[in-house]
C-alpha positions as CSV (number, residue, x, y, z in Angstrom):
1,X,-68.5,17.9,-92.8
2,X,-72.0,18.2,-90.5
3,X,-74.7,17.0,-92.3
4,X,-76.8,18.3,-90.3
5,X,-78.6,21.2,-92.2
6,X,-79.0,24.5,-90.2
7,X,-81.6,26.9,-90.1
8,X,-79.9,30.4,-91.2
9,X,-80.4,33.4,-88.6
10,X,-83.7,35.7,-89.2
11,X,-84.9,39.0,-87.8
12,X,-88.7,39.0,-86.5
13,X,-89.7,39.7,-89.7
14,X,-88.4,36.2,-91.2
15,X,-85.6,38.2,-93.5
16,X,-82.3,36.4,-93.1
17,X,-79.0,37.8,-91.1
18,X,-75.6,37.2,-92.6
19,X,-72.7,39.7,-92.7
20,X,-73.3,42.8,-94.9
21,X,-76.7,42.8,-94.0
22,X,-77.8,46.2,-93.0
23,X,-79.9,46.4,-90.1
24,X,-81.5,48.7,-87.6
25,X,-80.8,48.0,-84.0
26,X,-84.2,48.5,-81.9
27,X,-82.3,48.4,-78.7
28,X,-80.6,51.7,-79.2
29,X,-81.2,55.1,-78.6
30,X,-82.9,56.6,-81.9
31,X,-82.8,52.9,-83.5
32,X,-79.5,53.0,-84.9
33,X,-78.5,51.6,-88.3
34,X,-75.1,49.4,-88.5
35,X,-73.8,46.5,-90.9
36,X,-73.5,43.1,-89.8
37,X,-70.2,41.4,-89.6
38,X,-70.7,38.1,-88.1
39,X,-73.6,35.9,-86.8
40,X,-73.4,33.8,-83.6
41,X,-76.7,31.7,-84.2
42,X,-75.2,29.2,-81.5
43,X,-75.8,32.0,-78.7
44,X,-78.5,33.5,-80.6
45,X,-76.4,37.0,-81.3
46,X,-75.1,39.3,-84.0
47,X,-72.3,41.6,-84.3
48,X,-72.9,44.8,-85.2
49,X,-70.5,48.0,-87.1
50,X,-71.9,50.7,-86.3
51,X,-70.2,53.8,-88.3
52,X,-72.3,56.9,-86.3
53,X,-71.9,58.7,-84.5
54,X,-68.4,56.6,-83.9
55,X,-67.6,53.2,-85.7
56,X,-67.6,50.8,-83.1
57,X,-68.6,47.0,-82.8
58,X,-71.4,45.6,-80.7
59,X,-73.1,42.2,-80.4
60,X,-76.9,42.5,-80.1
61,X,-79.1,39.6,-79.4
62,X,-81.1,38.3,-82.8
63,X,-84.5,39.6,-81.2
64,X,-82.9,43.0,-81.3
65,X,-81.9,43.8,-84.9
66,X,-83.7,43.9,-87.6
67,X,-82.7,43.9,-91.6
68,X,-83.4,46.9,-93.4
């Protein structure tokens, strides 16, 4: 086991990341709203669902998303 302790992922706002987080993506068109399904804090990125207008996943970078 690492016993290294981690920082946990955060939005701009300091609220934490971790799947099932709801966040709005400020990198799309109308700032869509998705749910998060994994966190990539090694390359700085989540994974998104986003359920409208089609469900679909996309990775945005942290900087980009933010928890609702």
């Amino acid at each position: 086991m690492n016993a290294r302790i981690r920082a946990r992922a955060a939005d701009r706002r300091g609220r934490a990341l971790a799947p099932g987080t709801r966040v709005r993506i400020a990198a799309e068109e109308g700032q869509a709203e998705g749910t998060v399904v994994r966190v990539l804090d090694d390359y700085g990125t989540v994974t998104v669902l986003i359920e409208k207008p089609a469900k679909a996943e996309r990775m945005y970078p942290i900087t980009e998303v933010e928890a609702l």
